[in-house]
C-alpha positions as CSV (number, residue, x, y, z in Angstrom):
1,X,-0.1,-15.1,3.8
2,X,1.5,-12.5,1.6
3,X,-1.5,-12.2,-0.6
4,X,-3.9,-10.8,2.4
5,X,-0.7,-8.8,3.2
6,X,-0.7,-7.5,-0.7
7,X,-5.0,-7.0,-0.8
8,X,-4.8,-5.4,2.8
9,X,-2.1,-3.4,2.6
10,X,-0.9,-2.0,-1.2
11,X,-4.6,-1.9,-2.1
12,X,-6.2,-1.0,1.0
13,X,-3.6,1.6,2.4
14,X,-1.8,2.5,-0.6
15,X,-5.2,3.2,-2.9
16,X,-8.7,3.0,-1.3
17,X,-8.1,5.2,1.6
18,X,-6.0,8.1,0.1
19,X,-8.4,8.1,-2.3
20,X,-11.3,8.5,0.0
21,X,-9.6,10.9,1.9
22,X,-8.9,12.7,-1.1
23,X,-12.9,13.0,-2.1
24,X,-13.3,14.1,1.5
25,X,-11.3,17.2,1.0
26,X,-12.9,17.9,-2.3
27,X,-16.0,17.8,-0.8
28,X,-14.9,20.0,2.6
29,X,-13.9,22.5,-0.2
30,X,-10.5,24.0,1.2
31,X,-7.3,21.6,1.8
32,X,-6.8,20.3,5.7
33,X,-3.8,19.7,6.2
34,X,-4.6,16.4,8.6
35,X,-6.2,14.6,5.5
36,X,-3.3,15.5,3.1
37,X,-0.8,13.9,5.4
38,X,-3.3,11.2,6.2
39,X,-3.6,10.3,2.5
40,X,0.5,10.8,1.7
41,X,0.9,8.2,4.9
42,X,-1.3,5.6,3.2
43,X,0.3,5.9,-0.1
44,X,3.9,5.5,1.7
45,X,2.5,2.5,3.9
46,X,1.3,0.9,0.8
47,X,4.3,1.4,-0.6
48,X,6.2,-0.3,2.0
49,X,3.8,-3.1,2.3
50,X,4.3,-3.5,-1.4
51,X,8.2,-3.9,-1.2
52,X,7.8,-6.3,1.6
53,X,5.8,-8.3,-0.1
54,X,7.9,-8.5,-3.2
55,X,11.1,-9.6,-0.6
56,X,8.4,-11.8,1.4
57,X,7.8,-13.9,-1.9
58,X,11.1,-13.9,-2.6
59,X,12.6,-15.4,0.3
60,X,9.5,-17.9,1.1
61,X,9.6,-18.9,-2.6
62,X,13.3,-19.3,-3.6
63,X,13.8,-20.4,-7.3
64,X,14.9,-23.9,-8.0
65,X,17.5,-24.5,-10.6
66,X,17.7,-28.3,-10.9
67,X,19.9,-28.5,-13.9
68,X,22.3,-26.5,-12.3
């Protein structure tokens, strides 16, 4: 479960789509300001998909001391 969460979210939010949206505004040729904030939203939602995941596979996956 978290790993489609990981793929879908940190790589598909947080790096494919700013950086397509990023070669869209190099090819428009002048900076729109709806793809810039477009592009710094994916890169935050990945972001916070990526810490969720890290407290996901923490909690689901607790470590197991048995010498303890």
């Amino acid at each position: 479960m978290v790993a489609g969460v990981a793929i879908g979210g940190v790589v598909g939010a947080g790096i494919v789509a700013p950086l397509a949206l990023h070669g869209v505004r190099r090819r428009l040729g002048r900076v729109r300001s709806a793809t810039m904030l477009a592009s710094a939203c994916g890169v935050l939602a990945g972001g916070l998909v990526l810490r969720w995941c890290v407290v996901a596979a923490a909690v689901t996956a607790p470590l197991v001391l048995s010498f303890v």
